[in-house]
N, C-alpha and C positions, 0 to 999 in steps of 0.2 A: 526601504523594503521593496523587492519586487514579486509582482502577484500578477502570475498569468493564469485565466480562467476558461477552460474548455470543456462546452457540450459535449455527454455522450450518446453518441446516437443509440436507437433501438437493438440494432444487431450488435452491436458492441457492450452493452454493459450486464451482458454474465460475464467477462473478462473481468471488471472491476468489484464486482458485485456477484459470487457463485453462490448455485441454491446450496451448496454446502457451507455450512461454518469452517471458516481459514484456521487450519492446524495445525500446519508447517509452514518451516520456514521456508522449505522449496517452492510451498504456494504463495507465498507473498514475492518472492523473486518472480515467478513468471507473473504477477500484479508488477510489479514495479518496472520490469520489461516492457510487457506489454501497455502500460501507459505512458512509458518512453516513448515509444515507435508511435501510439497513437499523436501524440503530440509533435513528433516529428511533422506527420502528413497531413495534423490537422487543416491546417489553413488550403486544402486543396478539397475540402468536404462542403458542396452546396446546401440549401435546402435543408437542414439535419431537425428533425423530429427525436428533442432531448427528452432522458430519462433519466436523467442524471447531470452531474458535475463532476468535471478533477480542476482541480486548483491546486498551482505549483507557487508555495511562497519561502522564499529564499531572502533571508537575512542573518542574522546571527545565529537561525533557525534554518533547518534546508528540508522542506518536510511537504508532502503531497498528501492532501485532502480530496476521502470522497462522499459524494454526497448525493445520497439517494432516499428522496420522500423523510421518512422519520429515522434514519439512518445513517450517520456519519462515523468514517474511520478516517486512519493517520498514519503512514509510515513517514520514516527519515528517505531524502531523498540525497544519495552520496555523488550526484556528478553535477560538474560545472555547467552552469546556463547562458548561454549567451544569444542574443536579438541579431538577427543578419534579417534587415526588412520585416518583412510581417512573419518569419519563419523564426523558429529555435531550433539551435544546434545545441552537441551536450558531447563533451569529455570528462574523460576521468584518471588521473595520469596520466596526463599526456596522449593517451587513447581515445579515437574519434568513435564517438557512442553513435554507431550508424544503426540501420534495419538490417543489414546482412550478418553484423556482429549480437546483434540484439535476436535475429533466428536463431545464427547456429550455438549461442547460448542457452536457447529455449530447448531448443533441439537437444542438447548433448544431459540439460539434468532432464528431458523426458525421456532419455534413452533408457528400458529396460538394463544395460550392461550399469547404468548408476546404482541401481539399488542392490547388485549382487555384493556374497560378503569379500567378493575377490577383487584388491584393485585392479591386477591386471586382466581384468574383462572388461573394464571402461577403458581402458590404456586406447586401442582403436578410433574410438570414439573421437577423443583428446588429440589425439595424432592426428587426422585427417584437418580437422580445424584450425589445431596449433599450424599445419602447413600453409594455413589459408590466409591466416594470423598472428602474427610473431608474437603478440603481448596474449592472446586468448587466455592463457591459461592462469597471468597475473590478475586478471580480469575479472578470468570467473573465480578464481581463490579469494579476491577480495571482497566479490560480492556475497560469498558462501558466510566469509566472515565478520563480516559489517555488522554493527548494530540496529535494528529494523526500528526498535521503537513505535511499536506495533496499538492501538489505543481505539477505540471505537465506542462512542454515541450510540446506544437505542431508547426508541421509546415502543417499549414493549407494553401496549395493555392486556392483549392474550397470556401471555407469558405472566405477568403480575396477578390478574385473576386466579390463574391456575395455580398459585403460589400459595394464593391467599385459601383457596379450597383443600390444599393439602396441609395449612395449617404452618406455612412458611412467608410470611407477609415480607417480613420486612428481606427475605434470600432474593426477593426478584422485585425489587420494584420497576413501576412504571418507567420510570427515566433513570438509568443509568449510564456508567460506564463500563469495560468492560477494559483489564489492563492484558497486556498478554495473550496468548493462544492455544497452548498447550494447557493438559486436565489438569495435572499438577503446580503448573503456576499461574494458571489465570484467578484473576476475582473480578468482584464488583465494586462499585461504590455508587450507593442508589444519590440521586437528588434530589428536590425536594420539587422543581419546576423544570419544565421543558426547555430545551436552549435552540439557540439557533447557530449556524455554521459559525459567525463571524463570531460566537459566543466559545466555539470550539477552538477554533483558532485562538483566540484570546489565552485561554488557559495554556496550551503549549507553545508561547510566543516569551521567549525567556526576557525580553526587551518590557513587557505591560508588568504591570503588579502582579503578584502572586493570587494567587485562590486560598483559603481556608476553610478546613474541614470543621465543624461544631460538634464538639462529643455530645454527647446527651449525659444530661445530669443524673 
């Protein structure tokens, strides 16, 4: 197994961590971006004043954890890793997953012209890039289509309280999970005790024993 672990500083972790609940899938691509490129240039960051963790573990598993106070998530992580001295490089197809490639991807799905119902309003967009980058466009279709496997840790005691005063105890517990992102396919599965990161990891590590769920009698 390889397990690289990296501080997030202060100014950096609403990038991994935003005061909005992640909804789309667009928003976890610029997550996954954006903790690309920081891992890129971490090893050039002194001094850092952490507020967090990402931890990139890759085995028969390829999947980036983060980890903030009583809150941990999980997406799949789809590009190769590899050590050149104390620095990470990362491809994907044969494509060198840089910071220039990893903007103007950020850039083109923040472009207004993305969300219109007309493809050819983002067409411009795509053009300018694609001229900049032969594979761009393989690039970003594969990332649009990936699997995110998307999974998140809370220990919510506000949120369980409030549950319990509207007379819904067991819809929010204290320690849960939370599968998915969207209204329609998310849910829960409460626990019964607090876990820790390496307890989180553990469950989506297809290599350790399985977890079992206990029906109630």
């Amino acid at each position: 197994m390889k397990k690289f672990e990296f501080d997030i500083v202060e100014h950096a972790i609403d990038n991994f961590f935003p005061k909005e609940r992640v909804k789309t899938k667009l928003q976890l691509l610029v997550i996954l971006l954006e903790a690309t490129r920081y891992m890129l240039v971490y090893p050039e960051m002194k001094d850092i004043d952490k507020e967090g963790k990402v931890t990139l573990v890759i085995d028969k598993m390829s999947r980036l954890f983060f980890e903030k106070s009583d809150k941990f998530y999980s997406i799949v992580f789809p590009f190769n890793a590899n050590r050149i001295g104390n620095k990470l490089s990362f491809s994907f197809q044969n494509i060198d997953v840089d910071s220039q490639l990893i903007s103007n991807v950020i850039s083109t799905i923040r472009c207004d012209s993305f969300e219109n119902r007309c493809s050819l309003d983002f067409a411009d967009a795509m053009f300018e890039f694609e001229n900049e980058q032969e594979d761009f466009w393989v690039f970003l279709r594969e990332l649009i289509l990936f699997e995110d496997g998307y999974i998140r840790y809370d220990k919510d005691i506000e949120g369980s309280l409030q549950a319990k005063v509207d007379g819904n105890e067991h819809r929010h517990p204290v320690n849960h999970y939370d599968l998915y992102y969207t209204n329609k396919a998310s849910f829960k599965i409460g626990l019964e005790n607090e876990i820790a990161m390496n307890d989180f990891i553990d469950l989506l590590d297809v290599k350790t024993d399985c977890k079992y769920l206990k029906n109630r009698g």
